[in-house]
N, C-alpha and C positions, 0 to 999 in steps of 0.2 A: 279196324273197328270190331269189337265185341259183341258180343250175345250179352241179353241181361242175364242170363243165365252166369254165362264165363262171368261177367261182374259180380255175379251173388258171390259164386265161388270163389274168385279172388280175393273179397273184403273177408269173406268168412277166413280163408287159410292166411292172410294174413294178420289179422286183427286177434289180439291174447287178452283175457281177464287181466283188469289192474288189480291190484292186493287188496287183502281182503280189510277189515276194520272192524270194531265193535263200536255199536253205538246202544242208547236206551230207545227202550220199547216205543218211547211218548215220538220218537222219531223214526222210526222202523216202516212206517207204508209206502209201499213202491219200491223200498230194495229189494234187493235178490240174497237170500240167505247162501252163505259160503260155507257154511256145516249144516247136519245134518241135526234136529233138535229133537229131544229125546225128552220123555216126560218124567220128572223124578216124584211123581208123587200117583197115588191111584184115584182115581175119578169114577165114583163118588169116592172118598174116603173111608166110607165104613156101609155097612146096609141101610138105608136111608129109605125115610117114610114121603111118599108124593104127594101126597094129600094131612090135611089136618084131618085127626080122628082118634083115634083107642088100636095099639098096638096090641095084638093076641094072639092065640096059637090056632091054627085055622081048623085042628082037631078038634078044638073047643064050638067052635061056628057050627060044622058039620057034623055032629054030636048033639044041636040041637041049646043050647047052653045060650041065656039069653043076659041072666045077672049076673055081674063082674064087680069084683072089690074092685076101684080101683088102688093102687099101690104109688103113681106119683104124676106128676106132671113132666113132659121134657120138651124144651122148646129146641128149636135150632142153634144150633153152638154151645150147647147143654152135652152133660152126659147123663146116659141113666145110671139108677145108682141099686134097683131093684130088678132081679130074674125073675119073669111074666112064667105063671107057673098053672098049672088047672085052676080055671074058673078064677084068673087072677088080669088084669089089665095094666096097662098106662098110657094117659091122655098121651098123644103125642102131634107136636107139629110138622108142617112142610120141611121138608131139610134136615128134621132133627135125628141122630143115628135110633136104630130099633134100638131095642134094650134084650139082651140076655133071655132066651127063650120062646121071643117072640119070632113068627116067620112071617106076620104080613098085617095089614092095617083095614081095620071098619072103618067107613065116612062117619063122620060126626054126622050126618045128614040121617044114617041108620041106628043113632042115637036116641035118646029123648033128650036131649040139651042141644042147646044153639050156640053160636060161635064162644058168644060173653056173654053164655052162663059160668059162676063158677061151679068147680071140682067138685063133684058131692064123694062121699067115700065108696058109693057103688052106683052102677051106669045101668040104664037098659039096653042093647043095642039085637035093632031086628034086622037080619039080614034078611031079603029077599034072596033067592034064585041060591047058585052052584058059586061055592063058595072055597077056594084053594089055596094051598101054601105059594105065597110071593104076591098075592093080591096087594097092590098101590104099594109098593115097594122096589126099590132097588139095590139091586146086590152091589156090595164092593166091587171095583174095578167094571162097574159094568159098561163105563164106556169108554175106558183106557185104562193100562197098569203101569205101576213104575215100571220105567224103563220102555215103553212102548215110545218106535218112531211117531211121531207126528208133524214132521214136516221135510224132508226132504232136503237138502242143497239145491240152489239153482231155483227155487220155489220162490214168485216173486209176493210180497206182501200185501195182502190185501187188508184196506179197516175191519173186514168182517174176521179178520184173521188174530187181532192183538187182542182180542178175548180170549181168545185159545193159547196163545203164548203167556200170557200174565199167567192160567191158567197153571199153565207148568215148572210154573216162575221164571221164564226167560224174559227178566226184566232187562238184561240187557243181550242181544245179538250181534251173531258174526256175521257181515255182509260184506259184500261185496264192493269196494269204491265207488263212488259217482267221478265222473270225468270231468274234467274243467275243460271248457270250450270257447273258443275264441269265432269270433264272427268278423269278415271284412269284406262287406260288399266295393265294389271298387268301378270306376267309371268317371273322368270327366266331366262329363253329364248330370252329375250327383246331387243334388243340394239334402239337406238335412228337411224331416218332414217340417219343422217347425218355421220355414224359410219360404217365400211364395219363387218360384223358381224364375229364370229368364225363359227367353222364347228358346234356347237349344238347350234347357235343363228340364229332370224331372227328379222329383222329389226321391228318397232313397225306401223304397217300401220293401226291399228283400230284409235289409238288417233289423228290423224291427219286427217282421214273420219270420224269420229265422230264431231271432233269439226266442220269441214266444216260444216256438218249436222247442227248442233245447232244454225250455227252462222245465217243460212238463220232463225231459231226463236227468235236468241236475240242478243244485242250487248255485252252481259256478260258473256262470256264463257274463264273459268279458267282451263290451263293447270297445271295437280298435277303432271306429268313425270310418273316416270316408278313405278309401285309397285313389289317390290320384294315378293317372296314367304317365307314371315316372318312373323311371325304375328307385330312385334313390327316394321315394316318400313309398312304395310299392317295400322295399327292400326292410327301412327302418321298422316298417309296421307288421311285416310277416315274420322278423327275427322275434319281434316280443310275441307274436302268435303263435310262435313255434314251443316256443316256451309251457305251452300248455299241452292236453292230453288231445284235444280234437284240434284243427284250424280246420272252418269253414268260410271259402272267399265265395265272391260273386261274381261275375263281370270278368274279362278277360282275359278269356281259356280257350279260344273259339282261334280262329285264322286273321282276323285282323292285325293293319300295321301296329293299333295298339294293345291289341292282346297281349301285355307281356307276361302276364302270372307262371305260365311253365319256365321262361327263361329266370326269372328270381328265384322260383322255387328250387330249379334246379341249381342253382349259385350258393345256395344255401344247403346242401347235401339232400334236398328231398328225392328220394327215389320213385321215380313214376314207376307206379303197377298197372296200371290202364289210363290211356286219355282217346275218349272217345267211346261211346256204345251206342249200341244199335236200336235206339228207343227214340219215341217221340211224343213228345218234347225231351230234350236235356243231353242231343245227343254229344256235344263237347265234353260232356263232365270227366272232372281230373281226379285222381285217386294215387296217391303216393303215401311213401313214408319216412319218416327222418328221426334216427335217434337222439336219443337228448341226454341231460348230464344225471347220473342216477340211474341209467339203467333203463329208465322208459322209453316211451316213443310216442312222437306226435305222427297220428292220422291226417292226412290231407284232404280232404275235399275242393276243387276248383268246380263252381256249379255254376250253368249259365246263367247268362244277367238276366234275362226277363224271365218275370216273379212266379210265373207258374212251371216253368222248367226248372225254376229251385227249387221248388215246393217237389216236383216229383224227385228229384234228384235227392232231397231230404227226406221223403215217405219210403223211396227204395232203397238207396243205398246207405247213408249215415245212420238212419235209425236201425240198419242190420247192424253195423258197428257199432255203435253204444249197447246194441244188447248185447255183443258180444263181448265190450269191455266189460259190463257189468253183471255177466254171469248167467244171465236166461240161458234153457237147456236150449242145446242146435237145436232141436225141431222148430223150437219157435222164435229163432230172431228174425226169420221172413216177416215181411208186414204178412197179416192175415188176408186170405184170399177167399172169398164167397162163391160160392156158387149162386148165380141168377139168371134172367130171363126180361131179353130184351124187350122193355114194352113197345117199341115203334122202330121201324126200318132206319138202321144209320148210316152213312159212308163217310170211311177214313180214304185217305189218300196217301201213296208212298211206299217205298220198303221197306220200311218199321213199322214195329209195333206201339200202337198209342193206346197211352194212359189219359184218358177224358174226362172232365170234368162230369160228375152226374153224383143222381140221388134215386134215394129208394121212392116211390112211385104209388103204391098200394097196399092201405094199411093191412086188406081182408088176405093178400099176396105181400109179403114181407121181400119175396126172393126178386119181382118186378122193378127194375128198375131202368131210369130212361138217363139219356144224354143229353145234356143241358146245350144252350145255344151257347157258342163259344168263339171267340176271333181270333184264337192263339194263344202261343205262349207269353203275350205282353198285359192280356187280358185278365185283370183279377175279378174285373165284377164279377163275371160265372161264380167267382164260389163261394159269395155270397148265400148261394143256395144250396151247393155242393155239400154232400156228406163223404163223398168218395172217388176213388178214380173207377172206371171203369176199365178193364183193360179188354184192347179191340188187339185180334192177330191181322198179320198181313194178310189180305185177300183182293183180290180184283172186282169180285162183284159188292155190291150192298152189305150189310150186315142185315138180316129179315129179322121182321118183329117176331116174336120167339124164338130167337137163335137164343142159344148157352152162350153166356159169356163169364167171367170174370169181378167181382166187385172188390175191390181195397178199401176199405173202409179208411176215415181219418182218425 
């Protein structure tokens, strides 16, 4: 049996980037860019006016100089067509480029005209206070030049981000693949949720949290249904799951006479890298690997059956693998790890280390957070309330309200 540690590091050195792709922008949030995106244009384009107002030379302001022929009107997506020259002007708008001579813009508000008045052929404009060259203006390239990095590889897409790409005209990007993932909880015991179950059946709730799971990593997530505890309905359903980029099973990885998932998996070329780690809940969990035709490789996961040991066994380990298929830099394919601050005395029990169901606590205290009441890993009401796992080290005594601990957020 392993450390979760050894487990990070074995999925991490095993697990490779799938090939990259290009898709358009309108579909781009949530990959991971596979190049590096470079901006082919300068931002602004040209010396640009911030404000609506009268472009001038700011010699002329501080000199004292109040009446201004004006010479033209320029709106945004206009050009000027006249050089702003001593005691010469032009109206100008938000966005629109300066004009030839000019180094900075009057508010229309330091004017004598209103937004919609029209143009008269000379302006008054009073400026109050200190008065300098680049006042309400912006220079060329002043917030990027061609050719300036602006996003990185490995940089995962955020909505706030395809402004800034369209921006550069990266209407279409190189990313990195999403994975196709196959899901096969398996058990006996099983019935479909739609089905009211008998007295030694329970309904199947891993495969339907699992796939939710998967589906916020991809759009390619294949229901296999129920595996029965046979090898030959066990067998038929894992060769088409193998078939894919992830297989995730449930149920039958543990020591039982019908656990058989390792003895199929292994009949099928899956090469176990680990079964077993030193966590709790999900200490069974199975991790192998098996080439496939093409050159790739399907990932294993064999994750215990009751639904909250899948769920850690998905919050730890699989979702380090999908980052890792999919390009996030190493530092951060770990789920994310909080620092907080136990609001009430807990006790774990055992040789492991446990991941607990709990929630953040206090809104005025952000980092306070408490341990939800819990019956185990069969138990899903807890996380109904649950925003995260809490992670408890081994210790013999209590965990004390204000101990450091650990938060993972979901």
């Amino acid at each position: 049996m392993i450390t979760v540690e050894e487990a990070y590091v074995a999925v991490e050195s095993t697990v490779s980037c799938l090939p990259s792709e290009t898709i358009g922008l309108s579909k781009a949030v949530g990959r991971v860019l596979a190049n590096d995106v470079h901006s082919d244009v300068d931002s602004p384009p040209h010396n640009k006016s911030v404000m609506d107002g009268f472009a001038v030379r700011a010699a002329d302001i501080s000199a004292g100089v109040t009446e201004f022929r004006v010479l033209e009107t320029i709106i945004a997506g206009g050009l000027p067509t006249a050089k702003v020259t001593q005691g010469t002007t032009s109206r100008i708008m938000t966005g629109a480029p300066l004009p030839d001579g000019a180094d900075s813009v009057v508010m229309i508000e330091m004017s004598n005209l209103g937004y919609t008045d029209p143009t008269p052929e000379t302006v008054t404009l009073n400026v109050e206070g200190r008065f300098s060259a680049g006042k309400h203006q912006m220079a060329r390239a002043g917030n990027f030049a061609s050719g300036d990095l602006i996003f990185k590889a490995n940089h995962r897409i955020r909505p706030v981000d395809i402004g800034l790409l369209a921006e550069v005209g990266a209407s279409n990007v190189v990313v990195w693949a999403q994975p196709t993932i196959a899901v096969l909880p398996t058990g006996d015991e099983l019935v479909d949720c739609s089905q009211s179950p008998a007295a030694s059946q329970i309904r199947n709730s891993n495969g339907p949290m699992i796939r939710a799971i998967a589906h916020q990593w991809t759009s390619s997530v294949t229901d296999l249904g129920i595996g029965v505890d046979e090898i030959a309905d066990l067998e038929s359903k894992i060769i088409t799951g193998l078939k894919h980029d992830v297989l995730i099973l449930t149920g039958g990885v543990s020591a039982g006479t019908k656990d058989l998932v390792p003895e199929v998996l292994a009949s099928q070329g899956v090469k176990t890298i680990f079964h077993k780690v030193k966590v709790k809940p999900g200490k069974p969990i199975f991790f192998g690997v098996a080439d496939r035709d093409g050159g790739r490789r399907c990932y294993v996961f064999g994750l215990p059956g009751n639904p909250v040991s899948s769920l850690v066994g998905m919050h730890l380990f699989v979702s380090t693998a999908v980052r890792m298929m999919t390009g996030v830099a190493k530092a951060a394919v770990r789920p994310v790890r909080l620092g907080a601050i136990l609001s009430r005395t807990h006790e774990t029990r055992g040789n492991r280390p446990t991941y607990w169901p709990g929630r953040k606590c206090d809104v005025a205290d952000p980092r306070l957070v408490k341990a939800l009441r819990w019956n185990g890993s069969s138990d899903l009401l807890s996380l109904r309330e649950a925003e995260g796992l809490i992670y408890f080290s081994v210790r013999e005594s209590p965990h004390e309200a204000g101990a450091k601990v650990e938060f993972l957020p979901f």
